[in-house]
N, CA, C and O of each residue as an XYZ file, in Angstrom:
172
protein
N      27.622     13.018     -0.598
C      26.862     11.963      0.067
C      27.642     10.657     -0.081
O      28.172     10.289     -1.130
N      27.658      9.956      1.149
C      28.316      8.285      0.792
C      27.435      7.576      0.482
O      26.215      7.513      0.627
N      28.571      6.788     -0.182
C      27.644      5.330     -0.791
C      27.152      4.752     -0.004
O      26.387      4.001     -0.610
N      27.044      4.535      1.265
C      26.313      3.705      1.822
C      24.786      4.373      2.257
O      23.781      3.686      2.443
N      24.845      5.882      2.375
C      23.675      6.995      2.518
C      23.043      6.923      1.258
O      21.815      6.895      1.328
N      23.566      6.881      0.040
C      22.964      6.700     -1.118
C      22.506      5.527     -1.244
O      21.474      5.611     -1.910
N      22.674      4.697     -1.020
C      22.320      3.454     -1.285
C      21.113      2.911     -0.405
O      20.250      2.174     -0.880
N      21.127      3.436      1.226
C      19.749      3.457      1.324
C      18.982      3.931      1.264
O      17.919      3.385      1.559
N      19.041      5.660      0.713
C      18.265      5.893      0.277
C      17.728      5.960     -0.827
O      16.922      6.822     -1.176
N      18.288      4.700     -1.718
C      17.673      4.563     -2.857
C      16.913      3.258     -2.560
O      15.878      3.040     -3.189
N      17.341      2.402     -1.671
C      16.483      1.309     -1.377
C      15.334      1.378     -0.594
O      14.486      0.509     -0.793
N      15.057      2.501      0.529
C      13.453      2.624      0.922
C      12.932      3.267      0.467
O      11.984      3.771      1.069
N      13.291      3.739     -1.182
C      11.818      4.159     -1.695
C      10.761      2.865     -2.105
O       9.532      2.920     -2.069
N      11.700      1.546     -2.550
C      10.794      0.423     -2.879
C       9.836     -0.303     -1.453
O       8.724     -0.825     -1.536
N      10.762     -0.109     -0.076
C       9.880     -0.203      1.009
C       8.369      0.509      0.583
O       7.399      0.073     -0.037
N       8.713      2.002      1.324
C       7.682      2.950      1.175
C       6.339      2.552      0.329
O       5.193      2.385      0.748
N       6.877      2.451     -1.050
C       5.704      2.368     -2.205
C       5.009      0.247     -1.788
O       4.019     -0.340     -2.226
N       6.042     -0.201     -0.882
C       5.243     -1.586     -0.885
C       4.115     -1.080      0.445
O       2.920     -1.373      0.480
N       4.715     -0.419      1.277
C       3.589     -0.316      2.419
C       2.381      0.614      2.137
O       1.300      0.483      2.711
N       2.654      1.579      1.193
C       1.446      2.343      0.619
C       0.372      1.288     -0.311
O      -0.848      1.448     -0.314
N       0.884      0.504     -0.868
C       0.567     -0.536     -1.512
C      -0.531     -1.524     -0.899
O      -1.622     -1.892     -1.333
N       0.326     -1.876      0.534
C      -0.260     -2.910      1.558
C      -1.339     -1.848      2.198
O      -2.252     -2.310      2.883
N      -1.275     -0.872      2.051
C      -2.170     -0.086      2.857
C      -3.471      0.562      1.708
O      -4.151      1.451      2.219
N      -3.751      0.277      0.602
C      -4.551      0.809     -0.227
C      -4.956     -0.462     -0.784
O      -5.866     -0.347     -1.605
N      -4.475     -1.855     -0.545
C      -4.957     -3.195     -0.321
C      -5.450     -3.322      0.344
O      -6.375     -4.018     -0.074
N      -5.669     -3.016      1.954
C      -6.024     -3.771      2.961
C      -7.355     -2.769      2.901
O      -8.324     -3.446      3.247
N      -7.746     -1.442      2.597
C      -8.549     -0.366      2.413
C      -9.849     -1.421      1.376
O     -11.051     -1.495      1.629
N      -9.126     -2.102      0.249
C     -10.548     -2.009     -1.014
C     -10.487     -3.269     -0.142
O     -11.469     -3.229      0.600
N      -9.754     -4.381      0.092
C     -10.428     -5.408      0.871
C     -11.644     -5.060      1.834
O     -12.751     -5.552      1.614
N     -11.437     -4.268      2.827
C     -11.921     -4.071      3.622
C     -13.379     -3.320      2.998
O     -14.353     -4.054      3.163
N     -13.650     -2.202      2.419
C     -14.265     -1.928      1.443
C     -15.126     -2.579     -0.160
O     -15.906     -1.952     -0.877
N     -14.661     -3.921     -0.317
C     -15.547     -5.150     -0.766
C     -16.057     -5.723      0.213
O     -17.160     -6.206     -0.040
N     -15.457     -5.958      1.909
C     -16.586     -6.568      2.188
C     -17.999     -5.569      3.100
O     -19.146     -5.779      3.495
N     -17.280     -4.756      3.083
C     -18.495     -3.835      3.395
C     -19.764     -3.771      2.217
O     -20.918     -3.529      2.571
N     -19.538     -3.924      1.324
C     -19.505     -3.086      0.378
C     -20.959     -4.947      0.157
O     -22.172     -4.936     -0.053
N     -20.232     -5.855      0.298
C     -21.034     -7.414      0.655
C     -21.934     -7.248      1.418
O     -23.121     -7.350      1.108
N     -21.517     -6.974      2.501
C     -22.681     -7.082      3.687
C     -23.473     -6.340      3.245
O     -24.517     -6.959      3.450
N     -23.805     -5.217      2.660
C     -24.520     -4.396      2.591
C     -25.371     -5.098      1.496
O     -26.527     -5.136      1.917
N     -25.300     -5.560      0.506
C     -25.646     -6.515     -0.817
C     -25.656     -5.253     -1.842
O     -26.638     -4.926     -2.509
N     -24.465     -4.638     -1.852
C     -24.030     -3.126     -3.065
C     -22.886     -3.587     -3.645
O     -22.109     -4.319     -3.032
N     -22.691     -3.199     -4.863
C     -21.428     -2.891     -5.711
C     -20.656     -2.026     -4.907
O     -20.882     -1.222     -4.003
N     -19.455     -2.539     -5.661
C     -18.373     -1.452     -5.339
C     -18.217     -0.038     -5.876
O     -17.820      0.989     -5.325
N     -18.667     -0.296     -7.174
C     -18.926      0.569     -7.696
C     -19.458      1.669     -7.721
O     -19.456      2.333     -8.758
């Protein structure tokens, strides 16, 4: 494998895990305010 194939694929694993990230953020956001309107815990 070349260094330059290695090298990105060592750099979009930190992508990946930020957009899974942004995407299991935008989920409990979205899920507190439901969670408001309703006048319930999150819990």
């Amino acid at each position: 494998m070349s260094t330059t194939l290695l090298t990105i694929y060592v750099l979009i694993w930190p992508v990946i895990a930020f957009g899974v990230f942004v995407i299991l953020l935008c989920s409990l956001i979205k899920d507190l305010k439901n969670a408001k309107q309703k006048g319930k815990n999150l819990v």
